[in-house]
N, C-alpha and C positions, 0 to 999 in steps of 0.2 A: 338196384336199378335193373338188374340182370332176370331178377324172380319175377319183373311183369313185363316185362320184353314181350313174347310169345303170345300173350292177350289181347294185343289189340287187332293182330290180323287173328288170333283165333274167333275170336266174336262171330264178325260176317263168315269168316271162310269154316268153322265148323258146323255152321249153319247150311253149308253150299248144297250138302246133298239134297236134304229134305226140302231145300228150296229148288232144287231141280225136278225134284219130283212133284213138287205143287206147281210150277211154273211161274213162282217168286223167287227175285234175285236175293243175293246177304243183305243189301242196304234195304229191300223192302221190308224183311225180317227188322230188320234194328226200328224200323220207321215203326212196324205194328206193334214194337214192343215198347217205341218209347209211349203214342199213342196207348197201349195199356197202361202207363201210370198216369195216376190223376194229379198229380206233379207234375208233372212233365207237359199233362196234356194241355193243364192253366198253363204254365212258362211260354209253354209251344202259343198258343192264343193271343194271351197276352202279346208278345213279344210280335207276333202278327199283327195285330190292332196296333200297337204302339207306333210297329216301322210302317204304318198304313198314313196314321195322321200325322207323323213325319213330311212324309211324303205328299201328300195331300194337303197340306199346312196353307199352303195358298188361296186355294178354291175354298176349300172349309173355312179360313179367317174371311173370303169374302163374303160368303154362304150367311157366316153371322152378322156383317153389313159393316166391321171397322178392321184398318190393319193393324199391325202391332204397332205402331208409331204414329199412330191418330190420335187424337186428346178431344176428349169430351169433358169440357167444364159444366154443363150439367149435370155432369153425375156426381161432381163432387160437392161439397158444403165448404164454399170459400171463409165463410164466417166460423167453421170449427177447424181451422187449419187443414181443410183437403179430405179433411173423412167422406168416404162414399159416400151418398143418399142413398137410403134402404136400408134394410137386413142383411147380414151374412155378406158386409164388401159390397153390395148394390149389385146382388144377382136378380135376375128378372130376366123377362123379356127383349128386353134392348141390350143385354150384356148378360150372356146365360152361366158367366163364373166369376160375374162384377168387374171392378174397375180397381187400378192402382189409384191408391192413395195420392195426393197432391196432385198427378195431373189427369188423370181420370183416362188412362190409357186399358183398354179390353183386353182384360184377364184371360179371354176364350184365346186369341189370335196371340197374344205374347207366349200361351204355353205351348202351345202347335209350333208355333215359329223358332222358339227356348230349346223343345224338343227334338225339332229339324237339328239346330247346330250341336246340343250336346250326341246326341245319338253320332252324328257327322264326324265330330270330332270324335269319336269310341272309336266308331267301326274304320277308320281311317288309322288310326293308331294303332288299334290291333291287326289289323292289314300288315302293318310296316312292323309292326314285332314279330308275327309270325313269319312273311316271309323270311327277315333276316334270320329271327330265332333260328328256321328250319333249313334255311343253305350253310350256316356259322357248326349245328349240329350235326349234319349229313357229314361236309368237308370234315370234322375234329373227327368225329367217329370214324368214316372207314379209311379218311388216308391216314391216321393217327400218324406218333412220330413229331414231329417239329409242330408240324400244322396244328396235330391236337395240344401241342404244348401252348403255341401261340396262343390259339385263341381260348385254351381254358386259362391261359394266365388274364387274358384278355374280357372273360365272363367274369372273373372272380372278381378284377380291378370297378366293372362294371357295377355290382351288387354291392361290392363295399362302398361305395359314394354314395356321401347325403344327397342324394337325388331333388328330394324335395327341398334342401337346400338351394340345390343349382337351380332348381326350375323358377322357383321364385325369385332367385336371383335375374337369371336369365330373362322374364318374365317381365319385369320391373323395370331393367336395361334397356331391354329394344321394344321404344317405343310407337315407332312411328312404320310396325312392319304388320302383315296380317297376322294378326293375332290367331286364326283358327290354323293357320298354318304354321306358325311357330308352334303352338300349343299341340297339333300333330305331333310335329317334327321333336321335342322337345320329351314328351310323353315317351315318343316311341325309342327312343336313343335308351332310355333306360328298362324297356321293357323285355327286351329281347333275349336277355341270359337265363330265363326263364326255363323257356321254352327250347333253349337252344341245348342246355343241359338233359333234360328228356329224352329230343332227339338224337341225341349223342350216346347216349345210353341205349337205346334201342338200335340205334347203327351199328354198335358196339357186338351185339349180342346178333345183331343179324347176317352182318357182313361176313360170318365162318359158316352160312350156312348151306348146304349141298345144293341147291339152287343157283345162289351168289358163285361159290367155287365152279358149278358148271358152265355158268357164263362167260368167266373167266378163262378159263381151261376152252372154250369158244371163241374164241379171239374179241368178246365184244369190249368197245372199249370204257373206259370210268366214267362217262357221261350216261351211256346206256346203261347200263349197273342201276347206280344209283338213280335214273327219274325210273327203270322200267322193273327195277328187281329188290330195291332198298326204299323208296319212297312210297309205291301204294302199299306196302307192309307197315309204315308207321303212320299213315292218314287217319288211322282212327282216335290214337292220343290225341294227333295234332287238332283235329278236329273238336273233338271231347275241351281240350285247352284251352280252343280258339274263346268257347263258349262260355266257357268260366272267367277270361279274361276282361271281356265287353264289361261284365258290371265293374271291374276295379276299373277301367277309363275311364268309364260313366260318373265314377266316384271320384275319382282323381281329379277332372276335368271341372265337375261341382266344387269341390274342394276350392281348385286355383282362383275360379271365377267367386268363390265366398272370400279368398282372401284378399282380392282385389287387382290383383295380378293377370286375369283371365279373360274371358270375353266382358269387353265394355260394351258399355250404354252407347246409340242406343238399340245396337245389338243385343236380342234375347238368349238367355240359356239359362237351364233350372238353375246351375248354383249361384249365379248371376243375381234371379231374381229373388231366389232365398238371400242371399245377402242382403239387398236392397229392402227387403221386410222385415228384416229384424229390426229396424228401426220404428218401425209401426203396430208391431205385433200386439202390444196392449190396446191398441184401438181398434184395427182392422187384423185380426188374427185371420180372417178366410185369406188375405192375400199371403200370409205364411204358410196355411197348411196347402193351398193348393201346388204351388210348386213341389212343395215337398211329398206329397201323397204323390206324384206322378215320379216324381225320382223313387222315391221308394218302389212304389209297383214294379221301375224299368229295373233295378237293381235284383229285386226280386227275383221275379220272370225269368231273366237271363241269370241267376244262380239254380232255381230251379230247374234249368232247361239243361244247364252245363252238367249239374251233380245227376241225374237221370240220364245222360250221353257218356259221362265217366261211366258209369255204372256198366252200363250195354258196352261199349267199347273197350274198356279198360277195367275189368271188374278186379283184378288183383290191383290195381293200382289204385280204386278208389278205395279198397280197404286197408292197403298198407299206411 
């Protein structure tokens, strides 16, 4: 843990001078160098368009003329038990990614809307593991001692639990609560020893350092330390991790809702709707692969964007 400690504020900050001298800051440097990879620069795009029709998922489902919970019995064939009308799921015109099977609900406005809530649930979960990850690591690292006993006995107890055990237990249990927010809440409880071991390690390695000691020896006290002299020194893992993290909720969150346990009907989300199609896949396979082409891409995107921001921030840490 010790040998990539010094990497990640080295990145930006050995950059500092010649970025003075051009009159670009470190993070501008990190930004022109992720934009140099053609990895990075699709993840980066991607990931842009992706969190665009998220966000947009409204006006654009209205844009195509149905919500995600309209039912077009038109578009389906009542006499062949609900298969679209048309080619490829009944895309056209009036439905530009076809219609679900049996009720003829717009494939366009259920994935925009799917993608709203899985994305939601990610970035909300990684929210809530990183902060904790990174006050649980700060506090273990530099007041070690009890506190780092505590809560490294407290990380460890954490990672050894069948997690995906408890979730779907959990999951299963409480029924009648919001679901996007257990599924937060539930997600995030196990994701945080992570991240928290990281930064414990890098606190570790930074907290002896002539800087830290002069603070000290200054009368400032352990709050300013650590947010002014300990934390933007390990922002570049944290960050680098944040980004590697999103695809595994995204995944998790898919997962839950494939096992039935996760966002219900008639609530949208990819792995939601991927479940739901396996049932049809031999008649209408576009309602299968569409879901899954757009989880794929987001998974993608946001792996390529993380392992290109390790790289730049953390480069002994991406190759150990």
């Amino acid at each position: 843990m010790t040998s990539t400690s010094t990497e990640p504020a080295a990145a930006p900050v050995a950059a500092a001078g010649p970025a003075k001298a051009s009159g670009r800051g470190p993070w501008r440097l990190v930004w022109d160098q992720l934009w140099a990879k053609g990895s990075a620069r699709f993840g980066l795009i991607t990931v842009a368009v992706l969190v665009l029709l998220a966000v947009l998922a409204g006006p654009l489902s209205a844009l195509g003329g149905w919500s995600p919970e309209e039912f077009d019995k038109r578009a389906i064939d009542p006499y062949l038990g609900g298969v679209p009308r048309g080619d490829f799921g009944g895309i056209g015109a009036r439905h530009w990614l076809g219609v679900e099977p049996v009720t003829g609900r717009d494939l366009f406005a259920r994935v925009l809307h799917g993608g709203q809530v899985s994305l939601m649930i990610a970035f909300i979960a990684t929210a809530v593991v990183v902060i904790v990850g990174t006050l649980a690591g700060i506090a273990a690292g530099y007041f070690g001692g009890r506190v780092d006993a505590l809560l490294s006995r407290l990380m460890d107890l954490t990672m050894s639990f069948p997690s995906l055990i408890f979730m779907i237990a959990m999951m299963s249990v409480a029924k009648d609560v919001n679901r996007i927010l257990l599924m937060t809440a539930v997600i995030g409880l196990f994701g945080w020893p992570g991240i928290a071991r990281v930064v414990r390690g890098q606190t570790l390695s930074l907290k002896h350092r002539e800087y830290v000691e002069a603070a000290k020896v200054g009368g400032a006290r352990s709050w300013r330390i650590l947010t002014r002299e300990i934390l933007p020194n390990v922002s570049g893992p944290i960050i680098a991790y944040t980004t590697l993290l999103i695809p595994g909720m995204i995944a998790t969150e898919a997962a839950l809702s494939y096992l039935g346990v996760g966002v219900r009907p008639p609530t949208a989300s990819w792995g939601q709707m991927i479940a739901e199609s396996i049932v049809h896949y031999e008649t209408d396979p576009t309602y299968f692969l569409i879901p899954t082409v757009f989880l794929f891409v987001a998974v993608l995107a946001f792996t390529l964007l993380g392992d290109a921001l390790r790289d730049i921030l953390d480069p002994r840490g991406g190759r150990s």
